[in-house]
N, C-alpha and C positions, 0 to 999 in steps of 0.2 A: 717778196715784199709784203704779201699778206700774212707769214710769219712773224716777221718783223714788225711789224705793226700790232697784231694780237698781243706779242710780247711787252712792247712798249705798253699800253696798253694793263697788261698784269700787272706792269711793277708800278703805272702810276697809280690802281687801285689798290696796291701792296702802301705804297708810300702814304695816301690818305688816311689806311687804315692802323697804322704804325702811328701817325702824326697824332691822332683822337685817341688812341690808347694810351698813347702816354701821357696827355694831360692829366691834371688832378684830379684825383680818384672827388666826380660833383656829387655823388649820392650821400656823404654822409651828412650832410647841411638839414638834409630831409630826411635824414632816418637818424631823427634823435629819440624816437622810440624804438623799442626795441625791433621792431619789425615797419617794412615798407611795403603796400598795397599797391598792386596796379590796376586802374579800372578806368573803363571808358562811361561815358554819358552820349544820349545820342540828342540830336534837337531838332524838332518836327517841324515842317512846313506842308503846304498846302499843295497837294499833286492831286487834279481830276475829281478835284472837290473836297476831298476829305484830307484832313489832318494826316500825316504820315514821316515817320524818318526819315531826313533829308542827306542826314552827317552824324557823325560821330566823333570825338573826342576823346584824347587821354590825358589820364591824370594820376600822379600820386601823391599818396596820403600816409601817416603812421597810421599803425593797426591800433593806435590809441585814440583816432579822429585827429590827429591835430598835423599841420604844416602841408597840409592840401596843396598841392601844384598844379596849376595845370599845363601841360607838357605841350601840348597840338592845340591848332586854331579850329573851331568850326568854317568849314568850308561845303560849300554845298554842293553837292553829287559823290565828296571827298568821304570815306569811312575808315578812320584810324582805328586798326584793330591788332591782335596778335596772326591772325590768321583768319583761312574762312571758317574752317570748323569752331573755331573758337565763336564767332559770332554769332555764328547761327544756333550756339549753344548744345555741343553736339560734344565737343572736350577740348581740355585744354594742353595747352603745351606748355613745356617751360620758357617762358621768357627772359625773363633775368640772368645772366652770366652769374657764376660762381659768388663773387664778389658785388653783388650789386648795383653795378657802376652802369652798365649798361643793358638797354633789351632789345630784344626782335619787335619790331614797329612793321607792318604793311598798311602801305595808306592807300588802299582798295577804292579806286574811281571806277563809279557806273556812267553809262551814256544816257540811263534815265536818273531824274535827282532824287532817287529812293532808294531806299534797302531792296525792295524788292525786284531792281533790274534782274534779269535772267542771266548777267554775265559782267563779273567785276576784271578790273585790272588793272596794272600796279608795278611796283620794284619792292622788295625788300629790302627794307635799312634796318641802322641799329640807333637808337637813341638815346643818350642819356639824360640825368637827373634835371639837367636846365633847358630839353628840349632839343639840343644840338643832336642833328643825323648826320651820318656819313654816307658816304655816297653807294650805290646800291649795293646789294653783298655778291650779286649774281649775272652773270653776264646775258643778252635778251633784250628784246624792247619791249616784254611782258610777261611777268611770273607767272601770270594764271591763265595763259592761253593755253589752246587745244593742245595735246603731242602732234597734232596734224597737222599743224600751223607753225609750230618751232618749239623750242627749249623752254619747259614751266617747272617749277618748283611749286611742296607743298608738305603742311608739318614739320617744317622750320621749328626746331626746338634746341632751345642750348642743353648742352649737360651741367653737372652738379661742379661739387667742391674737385670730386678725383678724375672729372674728364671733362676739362674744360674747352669741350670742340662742341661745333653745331651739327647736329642731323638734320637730313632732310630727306625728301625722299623726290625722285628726278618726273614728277609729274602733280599738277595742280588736285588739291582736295575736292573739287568737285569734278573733274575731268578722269577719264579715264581714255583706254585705247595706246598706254604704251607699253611697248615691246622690247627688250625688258625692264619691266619695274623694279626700280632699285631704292636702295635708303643708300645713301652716303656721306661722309663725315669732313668737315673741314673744320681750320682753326679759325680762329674770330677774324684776322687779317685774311684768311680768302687763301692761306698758304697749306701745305699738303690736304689738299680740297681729291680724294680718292672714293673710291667706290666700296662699300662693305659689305652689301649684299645684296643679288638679284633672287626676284623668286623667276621661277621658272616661265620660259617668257612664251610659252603655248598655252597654259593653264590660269595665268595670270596675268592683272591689265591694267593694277595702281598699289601703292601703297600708301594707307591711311592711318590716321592716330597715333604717331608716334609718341612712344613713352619711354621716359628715361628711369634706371632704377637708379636710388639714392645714389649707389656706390660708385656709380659711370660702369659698371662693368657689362649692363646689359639693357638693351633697346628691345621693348614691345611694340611689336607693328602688325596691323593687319593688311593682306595681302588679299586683295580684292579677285574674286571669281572671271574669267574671261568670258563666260555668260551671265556675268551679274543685271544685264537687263530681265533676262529669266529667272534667276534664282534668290539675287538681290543679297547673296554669301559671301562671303572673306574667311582666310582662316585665320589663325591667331598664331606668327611664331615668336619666338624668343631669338635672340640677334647678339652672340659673342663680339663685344667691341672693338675686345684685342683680336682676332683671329676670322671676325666673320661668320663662324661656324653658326647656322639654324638649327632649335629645335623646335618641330611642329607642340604646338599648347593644345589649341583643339580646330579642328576643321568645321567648317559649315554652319559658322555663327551667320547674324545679322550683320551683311555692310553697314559701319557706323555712319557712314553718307543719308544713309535710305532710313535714319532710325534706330540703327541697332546700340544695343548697350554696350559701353566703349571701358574695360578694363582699365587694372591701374599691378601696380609691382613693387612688393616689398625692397626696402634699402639695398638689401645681397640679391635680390633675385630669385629667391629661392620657393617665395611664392605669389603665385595669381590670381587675382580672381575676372571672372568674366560673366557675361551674360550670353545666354541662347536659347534656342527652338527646343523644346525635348522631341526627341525621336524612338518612338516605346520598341522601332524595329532594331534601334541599334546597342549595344550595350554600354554600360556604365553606369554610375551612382544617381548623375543628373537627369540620365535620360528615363529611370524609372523611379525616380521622387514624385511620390503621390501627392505628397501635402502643397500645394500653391495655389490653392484657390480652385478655377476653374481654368485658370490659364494654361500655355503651353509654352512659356518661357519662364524662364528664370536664370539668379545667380548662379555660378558655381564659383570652387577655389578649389586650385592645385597645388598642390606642392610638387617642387620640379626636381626634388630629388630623390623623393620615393616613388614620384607616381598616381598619391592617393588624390583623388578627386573626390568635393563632400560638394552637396547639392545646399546651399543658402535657401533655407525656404523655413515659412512660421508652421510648426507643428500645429498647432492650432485651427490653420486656415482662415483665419482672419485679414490679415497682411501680406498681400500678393507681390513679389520683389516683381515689377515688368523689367523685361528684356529690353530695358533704351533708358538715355542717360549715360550719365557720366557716372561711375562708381569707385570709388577711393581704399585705399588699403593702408594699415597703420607701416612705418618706418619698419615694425618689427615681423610684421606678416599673420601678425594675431588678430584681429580684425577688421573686417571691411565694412564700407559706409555706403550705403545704398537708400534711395529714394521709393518711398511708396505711401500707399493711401489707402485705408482699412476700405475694406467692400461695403460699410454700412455708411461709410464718412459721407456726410451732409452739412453742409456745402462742399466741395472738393477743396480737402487740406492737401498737399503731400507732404510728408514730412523726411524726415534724413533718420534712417534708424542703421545701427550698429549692430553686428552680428558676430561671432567668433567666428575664424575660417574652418574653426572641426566641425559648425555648425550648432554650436549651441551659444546661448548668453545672449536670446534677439531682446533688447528694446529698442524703445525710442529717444532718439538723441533731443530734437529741436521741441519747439512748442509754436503755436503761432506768431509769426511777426507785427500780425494786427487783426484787430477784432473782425470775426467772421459771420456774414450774415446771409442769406439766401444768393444773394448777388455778385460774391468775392467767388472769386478763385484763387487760392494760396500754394504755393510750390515753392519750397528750398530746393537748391543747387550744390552740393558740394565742390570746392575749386580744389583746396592744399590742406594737405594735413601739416600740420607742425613738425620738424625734425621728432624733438620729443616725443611724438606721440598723444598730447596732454590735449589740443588745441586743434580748430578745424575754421578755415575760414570759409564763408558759405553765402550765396548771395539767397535773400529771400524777397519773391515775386509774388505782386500781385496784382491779379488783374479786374478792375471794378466796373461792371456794366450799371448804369441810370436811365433810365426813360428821358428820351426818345435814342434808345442804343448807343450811349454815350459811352463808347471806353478809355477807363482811366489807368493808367499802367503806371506801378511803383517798384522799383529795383531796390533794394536795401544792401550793404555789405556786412557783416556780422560776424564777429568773431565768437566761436560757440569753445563754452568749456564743456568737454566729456567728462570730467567726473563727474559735473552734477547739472549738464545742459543749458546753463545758463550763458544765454548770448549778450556780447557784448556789442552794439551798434557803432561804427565806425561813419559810414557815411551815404550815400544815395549815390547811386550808380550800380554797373556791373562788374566786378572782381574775376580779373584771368589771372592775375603772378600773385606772389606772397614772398618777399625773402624775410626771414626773420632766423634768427640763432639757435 
């Protein structure tokens, strides 16, 4: 009877998911620019005195500013986001299917009415261009509970144009303890939903940051340490779509949960870049790169067909690339995009600068997004690079303290040209998706 009923059950989640796909493709109404923006807005209320994020909201916009939507209600205790990593600004995943039409939505409820509950939870939907969700994508009565509690998902990310299935990986972004941690792939209806790869389930205890390469041929994920209370490590492999097959990138980065710098992957796969610790006892190009300052991390890039690893760092030592963040790599594997802030910088800027992955060609991309004064603190975000290569959408933050400790916080979304850095302002908020041609 309990088979039969689970069954029932599948096909009525199969039939909803069927029914919403075939309606009319609603995205193009709002994507009369060439490109569609997804970005949430959060709205403050008053918890234990002081002003704070109550809720969050989604909305899109063209990457031209115009035909704004707003997609989700503010709701209070309610945080419409892509995910939790995605929130807490840690990376992004791909939201948007192939075609635009629809994205990964989690509407993340806290039992306190702030961002800062110590524990969200939720169902994953998918929702499109006019708002409309479908019913949840995963079976549970909560995505982001413990492994020790039941069944969580986490880095929900669709794939591109040539593999249109969703990854995930079978344990929540911010939980760990399960045994084995796996990534696994299913189709947007919830059908051949199978398993693609476990890491090893004595030495590992989540997987995080899933990354899709352009081509669908290959999944970047980090495979979190079974002593990551201790060591606070993942390692980095590469993930065969079709077959499964892992190959280790590099071991003993920073868990991107705890901080660490969270990789990105050329179109074919073929190269990496990442962030880590150096370690002067162990060999390789990264781990004995003098030039980065005084620090002990940095970028590196691999190429994953010859082997070579080239340490991202400013010969000059001016420009310290830190190990945390999000860091982006062009379509073609020839450059990466990374965040930093020169050692003499006064007030603190950071800004987004572009590097060759052989390691040479470093400037700087962005310029301030607003005038800076003793008091500001300025930081761009890299989200998406352009198919093309040309274009980088980027959120630029900042945050304004006034007497009596008054802080003012402004999100911007900004479309930046790399040829010659000039951004174009699209809207206020914070930018996780980008589909554009």
């Amino acid at each position: 009877m309990q088979i039969l009923s689970r069954s029932r059950a599948l096909l009525a989640l199969v039939c909803l998911f069927a029914a919403a796909f075939a309606a009319q493709p609603l995205v193009a109404s709002a994507q009369a620019s060439p490109g569609t923006v997804l970005f949430w807005r959060t709205m403050n209320g008053m918890v234990g005195g002081s002003s704070t994020p109550v809720s969050a909201a989604i909305f899109s916009v063209g990457d031209d500013g115009l035909h704004e939507r707003q997609l989700t209600q503010y709701t209070t205790g309610e945080f419409d986001i892509p995910g939790i990593g995605n929130y807490m600004g840690l990376w992004e995943t791909n939201a948007f299917n192939p075609s635009g039409t629809y994205s990964v939505l989690l509407p993340a409820r806290s039992e306190l009415p702030h961002s800062n509950s110590t524990q969200f939870y939720g169902k994953y939907v998918l929702i499109n261009a006019y708002g409309e969700r479908t019913a949840p994508i995963f079976y549970g009565a909560d995505d982001l509970q413990s492994p020790h509690i039941g069944p969580g998902y986490g880095s929900v990310s669709w794939g591109p144009a040539g593999n249109d299935q969703i990854a995930y990986a079978n344990v929540p972004d911010d939980q760990f303890g399960k045994h084995p941690a796996c990534v696994r792939l299913m189709n947007a209806d919830g059908s051949n939903n199978h398993t693609l790869w476990c890491a090893d389930r004595w030495n590992y205890c989540a997987v995080e940051a899933v990354r899709w390469s352009g081509d669908g041929s290959r999944l970047l994920v980090y495979a979190v340490h079974a002593d990551h209370k201790v060591t606070q490590e993942a390692d980095i492999y590469l993930i065969n779509t079709a077959t499964g097959a892992a190959t280790l990138v590099q071991a003993n980065v920073q868990e991107p949960y705890t901080g660490g710098g969270v990789g990105d992957i050329s179109y074919d796969g073929h190269e990496v870049i990442y962030a880590m610790l150096k370690n002067t006892n162990e060999p390789g190009p990264c781990n004995a790169a003098g030039a980065n300052g005084n620090f002990s991390g940095l970028w590196c890039a691999k190429n994953m067909l010859t082997g070579q690893t080239v340490a991202l760092v400013d010969p000059s030592n001016v420009v310290p690339f830190l190990p945390n963040g999000q860091g982006l790599i062009s379509p073609d594997g020839s450059q990466a995009f990374v965040v930093s802030s020169p050692i003499s910088s006064s007030p603190q800027d950071e800004e987004i600068y572009a590097v060759k992955t052989d390691g040479s060609g470093l400037h700087k991309v962005t310029s301030p997004c607003a005038l800076l004064y003793p008091n500001v603190f300025l930081w761009w975000q890299p989200v998406r690079v352009s198919p093309d290569g040309t274009r980088i959408l980027a959120n630029c933050n900042t945050e304004t303290t006034t007497q009596p400790a008054t802080v003012v916080l402004k999100d911007q979304v900004n479309v930046v040209n790399l040829a010659d850095g000039s951004a174009r302002f699209v809207t206020n908020g914070t930018a996780y998706d980008w589909h554009t041609q």
